[in-house]
N, C-alpha and C positions, 0 to 999 in steps of 0.2 A: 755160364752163370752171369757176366757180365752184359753179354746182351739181353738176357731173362732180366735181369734190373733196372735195366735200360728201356727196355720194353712196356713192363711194369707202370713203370714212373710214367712214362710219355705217354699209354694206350689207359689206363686206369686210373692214376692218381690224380694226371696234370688236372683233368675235368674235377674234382672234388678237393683241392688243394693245391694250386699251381706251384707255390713258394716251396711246399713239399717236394715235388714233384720235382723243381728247379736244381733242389740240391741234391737230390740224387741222381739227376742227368749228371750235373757235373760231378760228380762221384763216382758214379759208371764211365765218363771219359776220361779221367786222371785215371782212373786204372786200366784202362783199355789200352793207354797208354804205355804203362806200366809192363802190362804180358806184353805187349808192341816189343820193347825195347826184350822180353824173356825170347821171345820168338826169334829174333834178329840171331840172339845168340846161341841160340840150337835147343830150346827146351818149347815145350816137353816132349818131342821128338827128335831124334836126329835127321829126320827129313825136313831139306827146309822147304819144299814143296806144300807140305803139311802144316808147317808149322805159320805157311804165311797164309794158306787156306784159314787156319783157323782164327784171325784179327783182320780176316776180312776185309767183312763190314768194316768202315773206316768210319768208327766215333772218334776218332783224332784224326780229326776233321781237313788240320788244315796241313797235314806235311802224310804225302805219300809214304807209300811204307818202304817201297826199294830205295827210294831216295832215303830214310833215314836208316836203314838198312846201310847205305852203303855210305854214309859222312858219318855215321858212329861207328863200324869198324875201323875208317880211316882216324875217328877219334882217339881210336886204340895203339895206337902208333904211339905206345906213350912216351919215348923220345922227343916228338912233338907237341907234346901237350903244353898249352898254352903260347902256342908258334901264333902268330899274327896272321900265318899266309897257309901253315900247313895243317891245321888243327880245325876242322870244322864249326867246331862247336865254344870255340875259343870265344872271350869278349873285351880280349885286350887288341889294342892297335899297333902299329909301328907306330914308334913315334914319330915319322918322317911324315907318314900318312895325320899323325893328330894335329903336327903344326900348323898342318893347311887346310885343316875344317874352318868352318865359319863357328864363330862366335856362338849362336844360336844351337850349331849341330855339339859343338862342346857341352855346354849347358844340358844338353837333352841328354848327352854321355853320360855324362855325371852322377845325371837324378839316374839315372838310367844302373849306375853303378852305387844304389841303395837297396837294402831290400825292398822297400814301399814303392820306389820307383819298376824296379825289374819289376815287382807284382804287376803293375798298373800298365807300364807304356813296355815293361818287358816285349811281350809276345808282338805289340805290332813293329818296335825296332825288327825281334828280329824275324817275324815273318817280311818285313818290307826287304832285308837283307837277303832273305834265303831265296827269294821268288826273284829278286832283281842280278843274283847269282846263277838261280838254275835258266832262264829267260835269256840271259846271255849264252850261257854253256850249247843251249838246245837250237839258237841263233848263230854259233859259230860250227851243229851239226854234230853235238854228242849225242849217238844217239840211247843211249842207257838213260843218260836225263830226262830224253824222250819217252824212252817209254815207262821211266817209273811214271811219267805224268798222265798217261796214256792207261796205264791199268787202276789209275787213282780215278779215272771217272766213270766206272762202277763200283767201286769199293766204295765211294761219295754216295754214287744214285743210287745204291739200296737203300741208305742211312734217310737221303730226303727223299726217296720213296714212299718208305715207312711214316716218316712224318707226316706226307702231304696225304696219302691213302688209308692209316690206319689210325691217325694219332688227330687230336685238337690244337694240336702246340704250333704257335706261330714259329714262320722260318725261323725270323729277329730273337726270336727267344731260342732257340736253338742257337744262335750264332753267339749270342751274349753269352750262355752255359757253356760252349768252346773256347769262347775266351779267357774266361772265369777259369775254368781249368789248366789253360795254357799260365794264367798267372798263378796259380797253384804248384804246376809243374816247375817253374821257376823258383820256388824256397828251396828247393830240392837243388838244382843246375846253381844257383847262385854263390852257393863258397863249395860246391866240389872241389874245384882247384885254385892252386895259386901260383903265383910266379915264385920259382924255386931255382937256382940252381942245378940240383940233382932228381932229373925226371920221378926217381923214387921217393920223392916227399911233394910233390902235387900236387896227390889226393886226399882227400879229407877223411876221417870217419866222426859218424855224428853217432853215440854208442847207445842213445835211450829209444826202446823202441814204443813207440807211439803211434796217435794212428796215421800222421804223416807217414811216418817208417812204413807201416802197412800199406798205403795209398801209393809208396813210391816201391812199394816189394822191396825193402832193404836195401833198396839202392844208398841209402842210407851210410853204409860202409862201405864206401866209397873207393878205398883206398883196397880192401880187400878184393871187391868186384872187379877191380881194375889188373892185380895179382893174377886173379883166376878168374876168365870172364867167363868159363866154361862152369863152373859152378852156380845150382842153381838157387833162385832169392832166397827159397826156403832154409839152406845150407850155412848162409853167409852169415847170419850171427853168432851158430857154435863154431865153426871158421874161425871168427876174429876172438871168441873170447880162449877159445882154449891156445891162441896160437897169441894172446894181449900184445904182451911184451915184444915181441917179434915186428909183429906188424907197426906198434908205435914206437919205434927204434929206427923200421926202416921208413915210413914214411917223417921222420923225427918230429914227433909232436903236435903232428897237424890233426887233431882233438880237438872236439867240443863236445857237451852234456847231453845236449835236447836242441832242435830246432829252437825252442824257446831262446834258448842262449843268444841264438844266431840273431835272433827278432830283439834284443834286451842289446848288445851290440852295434846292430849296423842296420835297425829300422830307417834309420834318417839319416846313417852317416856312412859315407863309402865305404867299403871295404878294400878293395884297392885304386887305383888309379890306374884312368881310361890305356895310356902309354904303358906300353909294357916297359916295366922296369928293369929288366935284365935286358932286354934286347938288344943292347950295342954290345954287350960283353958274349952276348948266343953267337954274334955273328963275327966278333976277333977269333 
């Protein structure tokens, strides 16, 4: 259904309504995204053969699928979560490592650790990070980095296949609608966790469900998904309400209303700070 939309927008509409057309590419890639990340975790098959057949085509464009396959399980390690060194997807630093940024690269952290900023320079920080991680990785001869990079360019070349063969849509406008989604994807990633103490208060739950909530498949309950990452998105809100109390006990009160909340908060103003804050006490 999601490449039928995709399809749609790019083969039909873009010619007769580009701006139409624009926001339902990025529509169809935030959620492409979305089953990406269902797939990784065993739905809707227990074969993952099957299940990475089926997200393919790679409209989330710019991170392989083994590769995030395989730094969000390591995500899951949720002892780690929010490790500076052992947590993938983490966006805190040692602070040994932020003494010695340059001015400039602090500065870019910072805006970098707003929501308006993660929208905007989010996705090229951390695509610039993840490409200059796996490029090393594949340079010192892992070869797993190698080939998730290696089965990402045909998952890529159907997607600019389709474009260049069957569609009117410029690459550049394809490229802009990946990124536009990548910073979409980011309201979602941007308060899942925090620096806590006890691995079990981390993760967030955000309880209204809207159509971010549906764009992100209830990744939304964040804290629950992380609980049972075997349960699937569809599951995950009667999950959390019938179980309320429970789950915001054990994550203690890491709660908010609606994305909205999140945007009325910390549009312009950090929500945590670049150095990780517990870090000298992780590592006594």
């Amino acid at each position: 259904m999601t490449y039928s939309h995709f399809g749609v927008a790019s083969a039909l509409i873009y010619t007769a309504s580009p701006m139409i057309a624009f926001a339902l590419m990025v529509i169809s890639m935030v959620l492409h995204s979305s089953l990406t990340h269902e797939a990784l975790h065993g739905h809707p098959s227990q074969n993952a053969f099957i299940n990475a057949l089926l997200v393919f085509p790679s409209l989330s464009f710019h991170v392989p699928y083994l590769r995030f396959k395989d730094t969000h399980l390591a995500h899951h390690l949720d002892e780690n979560l929010t490790d500076p060194f052992d947590d993938p997807e983490t966006n805190f630093l040692d602070p040994q490592v932020w003494v010695h940024l340059s001015r400039s690269a602090r500065l870019l952290l910072r805006i970098n650790n707003t929501l308006l900023g993660r929208i905007i320079i989010g996705p090229m920080i951390g695509q610039l990070v993840f490409f200059r991680h796996d490029l090393k990785s594949i340079w010192r001869g892992n070869r797993r980095v190698a080939l998730g990079w290696l089965l990402h360019i045909p998952a890529a070349g159907m997607v600019i296949w389709w474009l260049f063969e069957m569609t009117s849509v410029p690459f550049w406008v394809f490229l802009v609608a990946s990124y536009l989604a990548l910073g979409i994807l980011k309201i979602r990633t941007f308060a899942e966790h925090r620096a806590h103490e006890k691995a079990r208060a981390r993760s967030i739950i955000v309880q209204r469900r809207g159509l971010l909530s549906f764009l992100f498949l209830n990744n939304s309950f964040h804290a629950v998904h992380h609980a049972h990452p075997h349960v699937a998105w569809y599951d995950l809100p009667s999950l959390y309400w019938s179980k309320r109390e429970y789950f915001e006990a054990k994550n203690e009160g890491y709660v908010v209303s609606s994305y909205m909340e999140l945007v009325w908060m910390y549009f312009l103003r950090m929500k945590d700070p670049v150095p990780h804050p517990l870090w000298s006490r992780n590592k006594d």
